[in-house]
Residue, then its C-alpha position, 0 to 999 in steps of 0.5 A: x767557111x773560110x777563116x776570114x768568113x767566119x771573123x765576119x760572122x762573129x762580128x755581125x754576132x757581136x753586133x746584134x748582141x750589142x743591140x740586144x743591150x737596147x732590147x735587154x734595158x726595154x724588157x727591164x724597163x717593162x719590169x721583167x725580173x732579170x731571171x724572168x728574162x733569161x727564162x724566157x730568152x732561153x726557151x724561146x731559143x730552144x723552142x725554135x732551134x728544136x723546132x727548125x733543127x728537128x731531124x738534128x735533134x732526134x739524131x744527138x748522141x750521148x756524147x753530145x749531150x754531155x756536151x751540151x751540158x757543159x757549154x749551157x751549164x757555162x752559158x748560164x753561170x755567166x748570165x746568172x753571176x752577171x745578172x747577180x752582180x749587177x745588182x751590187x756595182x754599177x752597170x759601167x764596172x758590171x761591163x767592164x768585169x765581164x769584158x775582162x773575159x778577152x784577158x781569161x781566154x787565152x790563158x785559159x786556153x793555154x792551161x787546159x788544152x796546152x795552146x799557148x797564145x801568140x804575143x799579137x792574140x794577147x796584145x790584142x786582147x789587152x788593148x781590147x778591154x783598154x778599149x771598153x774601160x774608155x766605152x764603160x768605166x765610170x768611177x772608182x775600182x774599188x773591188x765589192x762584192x758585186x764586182x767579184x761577182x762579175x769576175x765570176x761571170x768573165x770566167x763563165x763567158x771565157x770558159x763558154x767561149x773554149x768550151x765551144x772551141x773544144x766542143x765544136x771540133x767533135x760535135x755538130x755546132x747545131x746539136x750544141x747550140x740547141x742544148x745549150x740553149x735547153x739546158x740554160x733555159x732549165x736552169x734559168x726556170x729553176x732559178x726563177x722558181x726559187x727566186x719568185x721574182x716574176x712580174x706580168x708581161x707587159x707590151x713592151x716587155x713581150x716585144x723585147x724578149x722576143x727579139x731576144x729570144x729569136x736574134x739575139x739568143x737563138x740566131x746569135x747563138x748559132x752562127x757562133x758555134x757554128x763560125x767559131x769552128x773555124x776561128x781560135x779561141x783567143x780571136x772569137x773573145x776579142x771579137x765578140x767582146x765589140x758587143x761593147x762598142x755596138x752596144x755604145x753606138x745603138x744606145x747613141x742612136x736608139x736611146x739618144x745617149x751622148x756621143x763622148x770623146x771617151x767613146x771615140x777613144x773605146x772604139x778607136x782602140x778596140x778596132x786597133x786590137x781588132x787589126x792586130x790581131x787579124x793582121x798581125x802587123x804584118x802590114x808594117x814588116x812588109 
């Protein structure tokens, strides 16, 4: 897989994780607790990733496991500070915190494995979540308790995002992702059991989960580690975090929400940080 290949696969996975807004607001809306949720996602990804990878699977090494640990362990804080802090700010500040992730990356990258990003990756990544604030942003800034809480997860997704990078260069990016997947899902059951919050499955619900479970976690899941192998840290957040413009057009088109000018501005300026960084201008000093 060439680099190119592999920027475009990252954005089919931006994609779907963009639907899965659609799907995640159904399952919600079937009245599946949050943690309920992410339990269920999660062990049907890692049902099926063991089950279709089984010969990957007897084969995974110690080291590997470690690994695994590590990138669930990252996966799951995210989801748990973003599913947490929700319930204190609004879901618009609750999606413009996690974005900010696209601004974490890089200077994370730089502090812990000494890579320091180029001038294009981190215009890119500010013009990025500029362009979310337009898609998200309703209010004030006003920090709360929640939205500290969803900083916390921007660190988890950024911290998610280099630890594939890093990991991905060693280890088989299957092995990974089906760990990961094994150890968010022991994570999230143990959360649930704690909380106590689980409610009877309902249609709606069960259909939502196991389009969540099935595309969203598990096939997104691994076509990420897998092309993200062949792309930078820096480029994979700010690609990745489209999610929010193909969140914002399933919403228009599944959930018949308006189309404002504030929308046409987000995704203008996400695909201006898109071209930016790809191309590096240099397109204008030819």
């Amino acid at each position: 897989m060439n680099k190119k290949t592999a920027d475009l696969v990252l954005a089919f996975v931006a994609m779907i994780w963009g639907t899965g807004f659609v799907a995640s607001q159904m399952a919600l809306d079937g009245n599946m607790s949050p943690f309920q949720m992410m339990t269920y996602r999660f062990f049907i990804a890692s049902l099926l990733m063991t089950t279709i990878f089984w010969k990957e699977f007897k084969k995974i090494t110690l080291e590997e496991i470690k690994a695994g640990c590590i990138i669930g362990f990252f996966l799951f804080a995210a989801f748990a500070f973003q599913t947490i802090g929700l319930q204190y700010t609004t879901p618009s500040k609750n999606a413009f915190l996690t974005a900010t992730n696209v601004v974490i990356v890089p200077f994370l990258y730089w502090v812990i494995l000494r890579r320091k990003p180029d001038k294009y990756s981190l215009i890119g990544a500010i013009l990025t979540v500029t362009g979310i604030s337009f898609l998200t942003l309703e209010g004030s800034l006003a920090i709360s308790i929640g939205d500290l809480l969803t900083l916390i997860c921007a660190l988890g997704f950024a911290m998610h995002i280099i630890s594939i990078g890093y990991y991905t260069q060693k280890y088989s990016p299957i092995k990974l992702t089906i760990l990961q997947m094994i150890v968010a899902f022991i994570f999230s059951a143990i959360s649930l059991l704690f909380t106590k919050d689980a409610a009877p499955l309902t249609t709606k619900a069960s259909l939502a989960v196991i389009y969540l479970g099935v595309v969203s976690t598990t096939l997104a899941f691994l076509l990420q580690n897998i092309a993200q192998k062949y792309s930078n840290a820096t480029k994979t957040a700010i690609i990745l975090s489209t999610e929010a413009m193909f969140g914002t057009l399933a919403s228009v088109i599944l959930l018949n929400e308006k189309l404002t000018s504030n929308m046409i501005i987000g995704c203008s300026i996400i695909f201006l940080a898109i071209i930016i960084t790809e191309t590096k201008l240099s397109f204008i000093r030819r």
